[in-house]
C-alpha positions as CSV (number, residue, x, y, z in Angstrom):
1,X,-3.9,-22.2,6.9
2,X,-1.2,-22.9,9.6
3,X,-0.5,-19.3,10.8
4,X,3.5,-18.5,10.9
5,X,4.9,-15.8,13.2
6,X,7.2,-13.1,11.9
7,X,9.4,-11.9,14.4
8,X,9.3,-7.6,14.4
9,X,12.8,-7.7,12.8
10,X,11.5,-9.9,10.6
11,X,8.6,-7.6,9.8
12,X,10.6,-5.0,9.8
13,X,12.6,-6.2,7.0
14,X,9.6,-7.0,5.1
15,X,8.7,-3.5,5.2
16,X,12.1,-1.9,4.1
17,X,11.9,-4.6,0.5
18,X,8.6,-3.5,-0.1
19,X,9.7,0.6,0.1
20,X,12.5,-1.0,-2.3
21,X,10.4,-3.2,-4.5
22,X,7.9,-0.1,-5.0
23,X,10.4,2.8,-4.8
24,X,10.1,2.5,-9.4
25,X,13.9,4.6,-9.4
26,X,15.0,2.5,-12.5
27,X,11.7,3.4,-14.4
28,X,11.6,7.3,-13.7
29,X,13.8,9.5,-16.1
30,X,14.0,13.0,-15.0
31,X,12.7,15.5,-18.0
32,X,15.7,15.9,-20.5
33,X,16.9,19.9,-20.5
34,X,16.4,21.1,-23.3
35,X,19.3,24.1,-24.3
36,X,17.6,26.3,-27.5
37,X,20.1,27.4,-30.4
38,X,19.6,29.3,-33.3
39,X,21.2,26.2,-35.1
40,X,19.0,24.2,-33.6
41,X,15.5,25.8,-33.9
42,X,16.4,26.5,-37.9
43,X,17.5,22.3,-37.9
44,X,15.1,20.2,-39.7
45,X,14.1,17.9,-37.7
46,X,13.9,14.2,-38.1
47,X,12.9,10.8,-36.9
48,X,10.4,10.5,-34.0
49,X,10.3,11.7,-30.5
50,X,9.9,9.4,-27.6
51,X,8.9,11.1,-24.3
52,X,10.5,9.9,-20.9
53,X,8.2,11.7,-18.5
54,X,6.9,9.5,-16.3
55,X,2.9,8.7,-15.8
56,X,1.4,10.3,-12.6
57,X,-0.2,7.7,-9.9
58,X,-3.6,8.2,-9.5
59,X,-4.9,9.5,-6.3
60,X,-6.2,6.0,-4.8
61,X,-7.9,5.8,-1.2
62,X,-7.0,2.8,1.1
63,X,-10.9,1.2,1.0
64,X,-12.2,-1.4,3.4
65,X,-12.1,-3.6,-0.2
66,X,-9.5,-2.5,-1.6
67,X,-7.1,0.4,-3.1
68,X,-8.2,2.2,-6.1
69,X,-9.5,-0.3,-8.8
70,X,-7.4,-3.7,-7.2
71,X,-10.0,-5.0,-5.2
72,X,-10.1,-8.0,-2.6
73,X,-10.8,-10.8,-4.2
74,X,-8.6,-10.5,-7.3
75,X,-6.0,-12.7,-8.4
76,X,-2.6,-11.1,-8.6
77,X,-2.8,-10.9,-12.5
78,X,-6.2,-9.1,-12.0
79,X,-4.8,-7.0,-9.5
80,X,-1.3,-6.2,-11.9
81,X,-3.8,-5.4,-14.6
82,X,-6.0,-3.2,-12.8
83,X,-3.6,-0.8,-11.1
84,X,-1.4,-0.9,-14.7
85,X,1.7,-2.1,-12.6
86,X,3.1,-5.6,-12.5
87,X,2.4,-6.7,-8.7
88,X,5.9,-9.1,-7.7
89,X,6.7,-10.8,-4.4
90,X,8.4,-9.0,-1.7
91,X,10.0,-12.1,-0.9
92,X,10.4,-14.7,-3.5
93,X,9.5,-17.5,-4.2
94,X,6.3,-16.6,-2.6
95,X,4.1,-19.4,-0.4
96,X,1.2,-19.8,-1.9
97,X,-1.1,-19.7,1.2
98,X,-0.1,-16.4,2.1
99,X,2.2,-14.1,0.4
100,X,3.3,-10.1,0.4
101,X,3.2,-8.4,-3.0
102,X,3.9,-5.1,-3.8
103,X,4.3,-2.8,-7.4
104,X,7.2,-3.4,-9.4
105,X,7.5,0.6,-9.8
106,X,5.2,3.2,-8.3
107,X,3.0,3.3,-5.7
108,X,5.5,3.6,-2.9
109,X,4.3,2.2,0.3
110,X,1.6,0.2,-1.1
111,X,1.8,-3.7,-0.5
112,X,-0.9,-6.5,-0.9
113,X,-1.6,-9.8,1.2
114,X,-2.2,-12.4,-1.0
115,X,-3.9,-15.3,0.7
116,X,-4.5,-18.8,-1.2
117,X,-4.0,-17.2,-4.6
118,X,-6.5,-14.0,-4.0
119,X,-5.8,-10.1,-2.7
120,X,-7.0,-10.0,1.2
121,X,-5.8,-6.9,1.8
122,X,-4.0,-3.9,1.5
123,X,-0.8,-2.4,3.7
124,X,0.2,1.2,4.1
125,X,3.7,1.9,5.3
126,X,4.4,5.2,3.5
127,X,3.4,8.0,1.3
128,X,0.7,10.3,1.5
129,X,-2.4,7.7,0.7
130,X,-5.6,8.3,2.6
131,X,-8.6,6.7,3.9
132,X,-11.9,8.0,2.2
133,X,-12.4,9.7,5.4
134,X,-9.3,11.7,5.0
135,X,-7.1,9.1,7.7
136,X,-3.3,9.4,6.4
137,X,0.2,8.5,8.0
138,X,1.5,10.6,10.3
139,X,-1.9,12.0,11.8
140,X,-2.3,11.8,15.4
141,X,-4.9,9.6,17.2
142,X,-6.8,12.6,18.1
143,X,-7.2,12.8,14.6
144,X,-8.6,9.3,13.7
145,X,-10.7,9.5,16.7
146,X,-12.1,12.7,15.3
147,X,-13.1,11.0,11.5
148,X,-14.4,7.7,13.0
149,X,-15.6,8.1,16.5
150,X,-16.9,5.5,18.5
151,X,-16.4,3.4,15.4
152,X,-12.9,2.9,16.2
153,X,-11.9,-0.4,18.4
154,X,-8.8,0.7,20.5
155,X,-6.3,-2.4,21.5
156,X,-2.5,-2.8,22.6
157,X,0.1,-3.1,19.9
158,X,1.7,-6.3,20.0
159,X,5.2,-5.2,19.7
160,X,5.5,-1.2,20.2
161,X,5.5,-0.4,23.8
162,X,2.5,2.2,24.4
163,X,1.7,1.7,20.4
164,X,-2.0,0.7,19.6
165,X,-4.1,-0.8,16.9
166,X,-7.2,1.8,16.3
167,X,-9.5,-0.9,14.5
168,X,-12.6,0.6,12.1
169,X,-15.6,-1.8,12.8
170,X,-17.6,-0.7,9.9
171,X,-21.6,-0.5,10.0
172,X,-22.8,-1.0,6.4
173,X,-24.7,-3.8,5.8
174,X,-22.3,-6.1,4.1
175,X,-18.9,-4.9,5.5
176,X,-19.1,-7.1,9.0
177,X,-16.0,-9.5,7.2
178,X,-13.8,-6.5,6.8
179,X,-12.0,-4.0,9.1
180,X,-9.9,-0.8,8.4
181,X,-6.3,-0.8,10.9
182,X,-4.4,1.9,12.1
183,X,-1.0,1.2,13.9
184,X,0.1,4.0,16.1
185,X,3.2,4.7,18.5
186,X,0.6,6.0,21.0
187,X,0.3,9.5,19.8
188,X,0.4,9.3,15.5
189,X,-0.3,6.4,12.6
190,X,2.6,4.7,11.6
191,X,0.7,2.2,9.1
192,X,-2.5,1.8,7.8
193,X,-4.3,-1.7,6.3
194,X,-7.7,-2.7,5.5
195,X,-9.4,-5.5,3.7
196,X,-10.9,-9.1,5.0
197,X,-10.9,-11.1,7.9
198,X,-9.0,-12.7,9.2
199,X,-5.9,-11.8,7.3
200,X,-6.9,-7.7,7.9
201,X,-5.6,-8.5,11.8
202,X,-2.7,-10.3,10.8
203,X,-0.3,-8.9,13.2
204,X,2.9,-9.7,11.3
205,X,1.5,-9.7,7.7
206,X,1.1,-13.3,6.5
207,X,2.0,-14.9,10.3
C-alpha cells in the first residue's frame, strides 16, 4: 500500500471530525424533570413509558489488540457490532486501503485505522481511557516511564518540537507485530494508539 502523507494541519483536522463524529450530542437526552402534583400522583396513568436516559460506556482499556471487545483483525461491521455503536468514516468516502473510523455516538476520542478492509488499530485523542497498566492522557512521561520501564522505546516526534513518541515493545510471546504509542509534548501524553505493525507507527494516521 502506497503510503500518503498527511500534513499536521491535515492531521489535525482529522482529529477535530473524529471528537465531532464521536461527541453522540444528538443521541443523549438529558433526564426529563419530573414536577409532582397532587393531580398528578391521583391521575391514572396510561399508555407506556419510554426512558431517554442514555446507556453508560463501558470502561474499555486501550489493548495492544484492541479496545474493549473490537479487536484487530475485525471488519468494520464486526467491529460496529461488538462495541454496540455503528463505526462511520471520519472522512467520507473512505479509501479502502487505509481509512479512519470512529463511533457514530459515544466513545469520545476513540478512532479506528482500518487498513484493507480490517481494524489495525486503535487512536486515543481524548477522554479518560487507559492502558491496562493505568497509562491515560494527560500523565507525564515520568509517569509512563514509571508503568513500563525500560520497555518503553523513546524517539523524536515528527512534528512537535521537543514532543516524543514513547513506543511499548512488548515481551509476550506472540505480541512482537504489535506496539503500544504514546505521543508527548516533552513533558505529558497527548495521544495514545496501539495495535499492528506497520500501521501502529503510522505517523499521520493512514499516511
Amino acid at each position: 500500500m502506497a503510503r500518503r502523507r498527511l500534513g499536521p494541519a491535515r492531521w489535525a483536522a482529522v482529529a477535530v471530525a473524529v471528537a465531532a463524529c464521536s461527541s453522540g450530542a444528538g443521541d443523549r437526552q438529558a433526564a426529563p424533570t419530573t414536577t409532582t402534583t397532587t393531580a398528578a400522583a391521583t391521575a391514572p396513568t396510561t399508555g407506556s413509558t419510554t426512558s431517554t436516559t442514555a446507556p453508560s460506556e463501558p470502561d474499555y482499556r486501550l489493548e495492544l489488540r484492541g479496545f474493549g471487545p473490537v479487536r484487530v483483525g475485525m471488519t468494520v461491521d464486526e467491529a460496529s457490532a461488538a462495541l454496540g455503536r455503528r463505526l462511520t468514516p471520519v472522512i467520507s468516502p473512505p479509501d479502502e486501503d487505509c481509512a479512519m473510523y470512529a463511533p457514530a455516538s459515544g466513545f469520545d476520542g476513540i478512532a479506528f485505522l482500518v487498513a484493507r478492509g480490517v481494524v489495525a488499530r486503535t487512536d486515543v485523542t481524548a477522554g479518560p481511557t487507559r492502558t491496562p497498566e493505568g497509562l491515560a492522557l494527560g500523565q507525564t512521561e515520568a509517569e509512563a516511564q514509571r508503568r513500563y520501564g525500560d520497555r518503553l522505546a523513546t524517539g523524536d516526534h515528527d512534528y512537535l518540537v521537543g514532543g516524543r513518541y514513547l513506543t511499548l515493545i512488548p515481551e509476550a510471546p506472540g505480541d512482537e507485530g504489535y506496539r503500544l504509542v504514546a505521543e508527548t509534548d516533552g513533558r505529558r501524553v497527548t495521544a495514545l494508539r496501539a495495535g499492528r505493525l506497520p500501521e501502529v507507527e503510522y505517523s499521520d494516521g493512514c499516511l
